[in-house]
Structures are given as C-alpha cells and as structure tokens.
KOLNUTI-265970 format. One line per field, with one value per residue (C-alpha): residue in one letter; x, y, z; residue number from 1. Coordinates in steps of 0.1 Angstrom, whole numbers. Layout:
residu: A	...
px: X	...
py: Y	...
pz: Z	...
num: NUM	...
//
This chain:
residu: X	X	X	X	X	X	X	X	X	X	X	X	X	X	X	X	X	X	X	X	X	X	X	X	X	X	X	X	X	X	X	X	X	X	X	X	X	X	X	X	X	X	X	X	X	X	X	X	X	X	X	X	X	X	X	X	X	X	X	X	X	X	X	X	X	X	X	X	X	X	X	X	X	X	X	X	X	X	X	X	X	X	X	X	X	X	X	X	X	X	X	X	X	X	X	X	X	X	X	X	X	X	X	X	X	X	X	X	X	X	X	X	X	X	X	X	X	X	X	X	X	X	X	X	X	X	X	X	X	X	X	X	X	X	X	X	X	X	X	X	X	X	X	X	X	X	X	X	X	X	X	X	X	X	X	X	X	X	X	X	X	X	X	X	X	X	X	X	X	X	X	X	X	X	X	X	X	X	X	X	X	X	X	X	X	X	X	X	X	X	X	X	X	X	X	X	X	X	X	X	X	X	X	X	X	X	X	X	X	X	X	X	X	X	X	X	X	X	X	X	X	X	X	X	X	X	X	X	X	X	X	X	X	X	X	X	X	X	X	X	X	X	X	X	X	X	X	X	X	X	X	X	X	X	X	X	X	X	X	X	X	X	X	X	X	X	X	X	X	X	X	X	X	X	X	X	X	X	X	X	X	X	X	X	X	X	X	X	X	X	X	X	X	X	X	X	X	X	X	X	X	X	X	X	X	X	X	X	X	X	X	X	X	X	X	X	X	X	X	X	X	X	X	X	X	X	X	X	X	X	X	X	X	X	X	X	X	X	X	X	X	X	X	X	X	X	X	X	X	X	X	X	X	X	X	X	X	X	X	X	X	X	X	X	X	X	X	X	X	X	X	X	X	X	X	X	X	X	X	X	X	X	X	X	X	X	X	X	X	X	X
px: 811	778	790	807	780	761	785	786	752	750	783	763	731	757	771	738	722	755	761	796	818	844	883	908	930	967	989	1020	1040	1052	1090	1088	1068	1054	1039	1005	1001	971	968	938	902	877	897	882	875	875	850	862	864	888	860	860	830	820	844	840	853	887	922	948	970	998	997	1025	1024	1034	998	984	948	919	898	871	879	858	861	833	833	857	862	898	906	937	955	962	940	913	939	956	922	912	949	937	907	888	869	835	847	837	812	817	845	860	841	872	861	824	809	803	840	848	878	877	915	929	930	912	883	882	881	858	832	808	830	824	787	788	782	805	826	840	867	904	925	899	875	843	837	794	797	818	796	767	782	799	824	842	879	890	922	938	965	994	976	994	990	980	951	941	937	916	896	886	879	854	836	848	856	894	914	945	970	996	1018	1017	1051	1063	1073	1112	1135	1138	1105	1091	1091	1064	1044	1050	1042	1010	994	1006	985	953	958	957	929	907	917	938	970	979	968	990	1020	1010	1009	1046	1061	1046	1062	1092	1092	1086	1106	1136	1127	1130	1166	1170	1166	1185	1210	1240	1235	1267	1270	1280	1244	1223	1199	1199	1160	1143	1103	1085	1050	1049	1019	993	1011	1000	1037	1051	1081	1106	1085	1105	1119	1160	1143	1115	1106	1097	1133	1148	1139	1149	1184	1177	1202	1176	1191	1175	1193	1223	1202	1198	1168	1149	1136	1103	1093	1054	1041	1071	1100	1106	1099	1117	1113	1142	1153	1145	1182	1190	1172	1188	1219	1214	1201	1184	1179	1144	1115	1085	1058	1028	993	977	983	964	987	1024	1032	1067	1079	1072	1090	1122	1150	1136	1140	1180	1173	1178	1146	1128	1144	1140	1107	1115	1086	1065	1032	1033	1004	1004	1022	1007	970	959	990	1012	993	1021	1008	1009	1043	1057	1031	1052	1085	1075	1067	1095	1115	1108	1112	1143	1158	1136	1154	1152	1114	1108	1086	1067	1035	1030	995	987	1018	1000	966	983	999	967	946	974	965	938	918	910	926	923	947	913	894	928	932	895	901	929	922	956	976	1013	1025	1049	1037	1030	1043
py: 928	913	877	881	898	869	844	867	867	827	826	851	825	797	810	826	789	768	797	805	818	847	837	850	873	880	911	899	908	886	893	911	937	945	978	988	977	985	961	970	968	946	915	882	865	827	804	776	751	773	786	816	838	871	901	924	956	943	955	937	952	938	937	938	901	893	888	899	904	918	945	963	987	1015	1009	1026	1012	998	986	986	957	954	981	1011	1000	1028	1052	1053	1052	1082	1099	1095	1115	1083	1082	1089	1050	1036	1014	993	994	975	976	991	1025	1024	1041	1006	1011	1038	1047	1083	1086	1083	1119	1103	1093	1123	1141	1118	1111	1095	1066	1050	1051	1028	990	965	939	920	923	946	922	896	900	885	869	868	904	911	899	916	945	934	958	960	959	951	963	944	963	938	910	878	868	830	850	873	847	825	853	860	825	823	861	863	899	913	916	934	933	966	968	1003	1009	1035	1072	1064	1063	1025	1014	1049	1031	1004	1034	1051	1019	1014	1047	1043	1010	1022	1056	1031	1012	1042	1069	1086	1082	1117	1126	1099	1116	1147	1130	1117	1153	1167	1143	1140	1182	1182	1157	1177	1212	1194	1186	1215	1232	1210	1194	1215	1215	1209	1170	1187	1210	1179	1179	1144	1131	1106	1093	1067	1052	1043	1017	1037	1042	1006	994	1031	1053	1022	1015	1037	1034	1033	1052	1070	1093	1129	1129	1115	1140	1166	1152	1149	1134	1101	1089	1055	1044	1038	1014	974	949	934	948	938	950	947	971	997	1011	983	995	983	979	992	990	1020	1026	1028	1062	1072	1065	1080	1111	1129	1167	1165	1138	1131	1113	1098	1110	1079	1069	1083	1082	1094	1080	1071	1105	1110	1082	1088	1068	1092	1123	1129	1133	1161	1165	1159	1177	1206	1200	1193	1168	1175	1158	1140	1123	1090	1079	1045	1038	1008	1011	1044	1075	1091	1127	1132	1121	1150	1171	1159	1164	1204	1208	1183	1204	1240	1222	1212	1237	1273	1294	1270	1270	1305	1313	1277	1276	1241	1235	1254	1230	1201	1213	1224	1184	1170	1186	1178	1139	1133	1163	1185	1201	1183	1188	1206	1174	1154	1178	1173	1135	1131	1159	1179	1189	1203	1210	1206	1178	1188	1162
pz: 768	765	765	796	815	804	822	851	859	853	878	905	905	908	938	954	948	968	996	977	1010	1004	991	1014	999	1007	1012	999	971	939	925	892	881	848	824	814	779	760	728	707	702	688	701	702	733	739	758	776	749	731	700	695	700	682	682	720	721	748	754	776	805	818	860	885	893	854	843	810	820	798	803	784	762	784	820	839	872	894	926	949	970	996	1012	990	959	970	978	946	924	945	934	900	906	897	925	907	890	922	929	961	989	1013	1050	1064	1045	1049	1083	1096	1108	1128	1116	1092	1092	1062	1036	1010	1030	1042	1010	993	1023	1000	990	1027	1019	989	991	1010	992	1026	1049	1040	1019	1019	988	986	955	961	974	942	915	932	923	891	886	849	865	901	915	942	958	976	960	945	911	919	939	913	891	915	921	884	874	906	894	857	863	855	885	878	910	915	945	960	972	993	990	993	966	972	962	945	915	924	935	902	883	899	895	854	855	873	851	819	831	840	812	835	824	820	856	869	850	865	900	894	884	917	940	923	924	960	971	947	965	1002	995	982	1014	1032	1011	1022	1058	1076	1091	1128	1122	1116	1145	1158	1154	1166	1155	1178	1182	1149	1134	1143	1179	1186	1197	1220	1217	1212	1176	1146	1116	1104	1067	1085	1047	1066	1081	1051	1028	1048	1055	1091	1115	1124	1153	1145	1114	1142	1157	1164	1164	1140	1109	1098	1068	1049	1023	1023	1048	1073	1110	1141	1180	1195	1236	1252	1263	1227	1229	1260	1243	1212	1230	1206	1202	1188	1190	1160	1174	1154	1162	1155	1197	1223	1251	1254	1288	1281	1278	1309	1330	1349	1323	1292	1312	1304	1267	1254	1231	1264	1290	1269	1256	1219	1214	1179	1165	1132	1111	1107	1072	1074	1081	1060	1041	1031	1028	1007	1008	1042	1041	1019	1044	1071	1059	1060	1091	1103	1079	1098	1134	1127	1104	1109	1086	1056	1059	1064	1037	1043	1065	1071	1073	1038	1025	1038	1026	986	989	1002	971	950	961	972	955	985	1014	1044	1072	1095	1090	1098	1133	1143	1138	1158	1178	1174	1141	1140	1169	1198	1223	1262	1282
num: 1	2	3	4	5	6	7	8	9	10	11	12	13	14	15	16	17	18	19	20	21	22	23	24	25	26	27	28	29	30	31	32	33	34	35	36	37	38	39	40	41	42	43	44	45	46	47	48	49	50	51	52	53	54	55	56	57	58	59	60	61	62	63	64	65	66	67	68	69	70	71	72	73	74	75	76	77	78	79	80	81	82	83	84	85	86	87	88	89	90	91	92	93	94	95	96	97	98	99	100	101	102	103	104	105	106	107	108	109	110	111	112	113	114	115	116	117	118	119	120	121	122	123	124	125	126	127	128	129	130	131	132	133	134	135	136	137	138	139	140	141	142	143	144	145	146	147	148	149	150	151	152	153	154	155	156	157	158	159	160	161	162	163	164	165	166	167	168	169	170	171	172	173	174	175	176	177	178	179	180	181	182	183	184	185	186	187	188	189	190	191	192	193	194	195	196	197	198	199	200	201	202	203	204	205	206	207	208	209	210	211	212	213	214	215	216	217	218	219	220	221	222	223	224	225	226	227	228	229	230	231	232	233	234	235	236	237	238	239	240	241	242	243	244	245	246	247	248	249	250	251	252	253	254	255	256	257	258	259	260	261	262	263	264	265	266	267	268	269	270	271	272	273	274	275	276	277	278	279	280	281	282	283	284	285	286	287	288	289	290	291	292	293	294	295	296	297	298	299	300	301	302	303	304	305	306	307	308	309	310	311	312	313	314	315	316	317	318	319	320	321	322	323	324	325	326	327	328	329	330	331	332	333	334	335	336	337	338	339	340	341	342	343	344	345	346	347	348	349	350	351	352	353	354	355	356	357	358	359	360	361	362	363	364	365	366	367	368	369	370	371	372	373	374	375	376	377	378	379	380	381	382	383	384	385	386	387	388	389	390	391
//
C-alpha cells in the first residue's frame, strides 16, 4: 500500500495548507444491501489517468450501499464513524484495531453509558475524528486509518468521503435486534468480520443471539393468550420524550411474548436506525390499563406516575413499575436488549424464569458482546439496575 500512503500524505498537506473543513455525514439508510466479498491479492491499483501502477497487495469488499470498495489485504487499524460503527467493531473483539473515535465516546463527553464503552474504557481516550455522524476528513487523515467504517452512512457520502482522504470507507447499516431487520445486523457484523479477520467471531456472535433469542420463546411460547400480562414500556429515547414515548415492537417484550399494550395503539410512527417509536396520548394508557409498566433508565425523573389520571392503572395502583436499560443510546445496544428480555421475562412470568438470575444473564450476554460483564458499571452509571420503581 505504499502508493496510496503516498497520495495520502500529499492529500493531508493539501488539506492542512487550504484549512480543509469537515464533510457532514448522514444517518440515513440506502435500499439494497450487499455481501462481503474478498477477491484476491496482489491486485493492481489504478491512478487517476487510468495507468496502471505496480502490483499492491489489495482485496475488494462489497458494502451495504452496493459499493465494491478496496481494502488492503491486512487491515490493522480502523476507525468507526456513525452510530453503531464502534459498537459492532468492539462485538468483534476488534477493538485493539482502533485507532481514533468519534468525540461522542472520548471523556470530552460525559456520557459513559453505552456497554462497550464501558467494557473497553480506553477506546474514549484515543484521538478525536469530529462530531457523531459527522466525519472529519483533516481529523481522518491525521490519523490515516487503513479502513473506515461508517455505520447509517450513504453510499454517495462514503464515496465523497474517500475521494477527499483516499482511505476505504465501507458503509454497513446496523439494524436492529428484531426479526424484521436482524438481518442487516447480521450482515454488518459478516462485513466488519471480513474486513478485520474476524469472520468466524461474527459467526459465533450470530449463533448466540439467535440461541437466545430461541430459548426466550421457549419459555414463553405456550403461554395462554388470557395469561398474557398486559405491558406497557415508556420513556423511551433516552427518557427525553416521558411515559407517552414507547414502542408498538418494543424487542424485550417481544421476545418474551408479552402482552405489549402498545401495539393496540394510534399516533405516528417514526422510525430511524431500527424499531420505529411512537408518542401516544396519555389516555391511551389509561385505556389500555396495563397490569405491568417497563420504564427506561436513561430519564431521571418519573413524575408522570405519579399524577392523579395515571393512578387507576393497574400496574400503578399496585405498584408494578420495573426499571429497564436503555436499548438505544447512540443507536441500538443489542445486548442489553436480550439482557432485558430476562428480567422483563421473570417480572412478568416468575415460574418460567426460575432458574434465571438476571443480573448474571445480563452480565454472561454482556461478555458475550461486548467482551466483559458490565451490568455493575451500567447500575453505578445510572444509578439503579433491575428493579421495581418507587413512585
């Protein structure tokens, strides 16, 4: 690759000389997605009159916007751009790849939520490359990664971004947990696991979830419809938008068979990176009356439960109120949504999760992920873990 460390290091004076600003990125999605291919060694590379220059040791991949990008044969560093491209790098126990982040996970933000972070503390002391979702291309070619990996990102983007830093940039979208969009999520660790050597850890990754997920309905599958405990989850998004914020295909529930009160209900959808959310009126609750309420940790405040037109329902008037961890925090954290689904799971249906402790379930799908267990560093941070809510 010694031709185009050449032209990067020419493109990096360039853009240090005219005061180069960063390209905004985007978090949307393109229609289609594609494999990881790996074609080769020893291709040849082209300049930019089309000769040919001596053979580099290269292979290609293609991304999920459609692109057939190439990479180096050996990729040794790497850096993850947009929400999730971190996370899923980390999944593949490629964090030691890492050479810069995003100033979202460095300590200049104080925000140590997310299980991988938390796991892999020293990733939030390496080198900034710009804002979430908004890559810097100076900031990038200071660092001069061999791949980056721009989760959410479009492929008119990507492309714009490599021809300003002459680095690969290989777009995946994330996905979600759910069965709906499980396979983007699938997909993208297969990608990241062929461009960093990993590809049997992200098979191994993919059996667990799909194991776990399997042994959920397996507990719960046969339930009754008129033993279904009607559920309810609010304060969703980081419990930025209160109770009335939830989700018709909230995963914990879901995968447990629960009786989610919210998939009745009306409003508008809105739906970005995963299981669209909704904001409900409250006296859809009131109708709905459910027996037990989820709430996400990621709020502060839980004043709602406590006015007068929520204190008829049932899950409050008898105190049924129990603490979740926040699925989504710069994109779906889809180990703590399995780690959910247990404890939800024993809440709900006791005898079924008899033999299950929940916090050393979360912990064993926490190491599983994101390589250690983590649910102590999680209860500190939000200061309160599993548990039924005081109102």
């Amino acid at each position: 690759m010694r031709e185009q460390r050449s032209r990067r290091r020419f493109l990096q004076t360039l853009i240090a000389t005219t005061g180069a600003t960063a390209i905004a990125g985007c978090s949307g999605t393109d229609d289609g997605a594609g494999s990881p291919t790996s074609t080769g060694t020893n291709t040849e590379t082209a300049t930019a009159t089309g000769t040919a220059t001596a053979s580099s040791s290269t292979r290609t991949i293609e991304d999920m916007s459609d692109r057939t990008v190439e990479i180096p044969a050996t990729v040794e560093s790497v850096i993850g751009v947009g929400s999730g491209a971190l996370r899923l790098i980390t999944y593949l126990g490629a964090e030691d790849d890492v050479i810069a982040v995003e100033n979202l996970e460095t300590t200049n933000e104080k925000r140590p939520f997310r299980p991988y972070i938390l796991a892999n503390p020293s990733l939030s002391e390496l080198p900034s490359v710009g804002r979430r979702n908004k890559p810097d291309a100076e900031l990038l070619l200071q660092q001069d990664p061999d791949v980056i990996i721009w989760a959410w990102g479009k492929g008119a983007d990507a492309d714009n971004l490599q021809s300003q830093t002459d680095i690969p940039v290989v777009v995946v979208q994330p996905g979600d947990i759910n069965k709906e969009h499980r396979g983007l999520f699938f997909e993208s660790l297969d990608v990241i696991g062929t461009i960093t050597d990993r590809s049997e850890r992200a098979a191994e990754l993919q059996t667990f979830t799909d194991e776990t997920i399997a042994d959920l309905d397996e507990r719960t599958s046969d339930v009754a419809d008129d033993e279904r405990q009607p559920s309810y989850v609010g304060y969703l998004g980081r419990g930025n938008h209160g109770l009335t914020r939830t989700q018709p295909l909230y995963t914990p529930l879901h995968f447990v068979n629960a009786d989610n009160v919210a998939s009745n209900l009306t409003g508008t959808l809105t739906e970005t990176k995963g299981a669209a959310r909704i904001d409900i009126d409250p006296e859809e609750i009131i109708e709905q009356d459910p027996n037990y309420i989820f709430v996400d940790m990621g709020t502060v405040e839980y004043e709602a439960l406590s006015e007068s037109q929520y204190q008829s329902v049932t899950a409050i008037e008898n105190s049924d109120v129990y603490t979740l961890f926040p699925v989504r925090e710069y994109s779906i954290n889809f180990g703590t949504s399995l780690a959910n689904a247990y404890y939800a799971g024993q809440v709900l249906y006791p005898d079924r999760f008899s033999d299950v402790d929940p916090v050393a379930k979360a912990d064993e799908i926490w190491e599983s992920f994101v390589g250690a267990p983590v649910y102590e560093d999680l209860r500190e941070t939000y200061e309160r873990g599993f548990s039924r809510l005081d109102i």
